[in-house]
N, C-alpha and C positions, 0 to 999 in steps of 0.2 A: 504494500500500500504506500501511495506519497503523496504528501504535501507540498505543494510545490513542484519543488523537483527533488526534493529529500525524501529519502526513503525513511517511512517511518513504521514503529511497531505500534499498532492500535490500542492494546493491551495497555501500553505506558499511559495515554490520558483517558481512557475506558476503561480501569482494573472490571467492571462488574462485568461488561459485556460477554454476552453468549452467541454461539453459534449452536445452532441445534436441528438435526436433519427432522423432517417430518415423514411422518409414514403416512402414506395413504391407504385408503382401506378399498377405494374402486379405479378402476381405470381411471387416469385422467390424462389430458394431449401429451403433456409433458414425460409422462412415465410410460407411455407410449415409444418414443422416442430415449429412450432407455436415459433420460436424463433425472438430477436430482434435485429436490427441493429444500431448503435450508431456510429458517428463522434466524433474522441477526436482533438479538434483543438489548435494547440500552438501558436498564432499570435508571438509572442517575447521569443527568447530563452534565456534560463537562462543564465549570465556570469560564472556560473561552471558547468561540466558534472556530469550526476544522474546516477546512474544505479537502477535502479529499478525494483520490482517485486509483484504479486499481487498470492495469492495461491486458486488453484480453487479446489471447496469443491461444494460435488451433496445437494440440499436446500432437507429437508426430505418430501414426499410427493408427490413428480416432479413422474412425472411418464417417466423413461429414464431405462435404463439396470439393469439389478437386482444387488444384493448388491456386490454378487460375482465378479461381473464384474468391479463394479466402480474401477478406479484408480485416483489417486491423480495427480493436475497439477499444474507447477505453468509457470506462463509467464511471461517474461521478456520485462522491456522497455529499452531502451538505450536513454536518450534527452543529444543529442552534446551542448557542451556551445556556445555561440553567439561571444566567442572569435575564437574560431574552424574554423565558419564558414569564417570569415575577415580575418585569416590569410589562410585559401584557396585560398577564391576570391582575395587576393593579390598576393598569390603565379599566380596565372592564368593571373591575367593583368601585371604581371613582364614576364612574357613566352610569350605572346602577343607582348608585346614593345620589346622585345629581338628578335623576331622573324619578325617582320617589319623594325628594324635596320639592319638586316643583308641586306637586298634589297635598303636603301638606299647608 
């Protein structure tokens, strides 16, 4: 994973974060296609915002589209800091009591 262009370990500002495969119990398109489904869970967000990104590359062997075709990808995370989050939900209960003041 990198920030920037440094390679970083997730785990270092994420110690709680999980990964965790899901099992399915019926056919679905994905498992179809022999591929797999993973939850990334953040129980506590970080107190500063990451941008982050991860570069996808075909594993040699995979049997997927011919060489011709492969193209390069990369995906993007954005994790909001947990300051972000507090001053939202304060901006929201400030709108709230402003908005019941008026009535009394």
């Amino acid at each position: 994973m990198y920030e920037g262009g440094k390679k970083v370990r997730i785990l270092e500002f994420l110690p709680t974060a999980t990964l965790q495969k899901v099992e399915t119990t019926g056919e679905s398109l994905r498992d179809a296609d022999n591929g797999k489904t993973y939850n990334f869970t953040v129980p506590n967000l970080p107190s500063d915002e990451h941008h982050l990104y991860v570069n996808c590359t075909n594993t040699p062997g995979q049997n997927t589209r011919t060489q011709s075709e492969t193209k390069a990808c990369k995906v993007s995370f954005y994790i909001a800091s947990s300051a972000v989050r507090a001053g939202l939900a304060m901006s929201a209960v400030v709108g709230v009591i402003a908005s019941l003041l008026q009535f009394a």
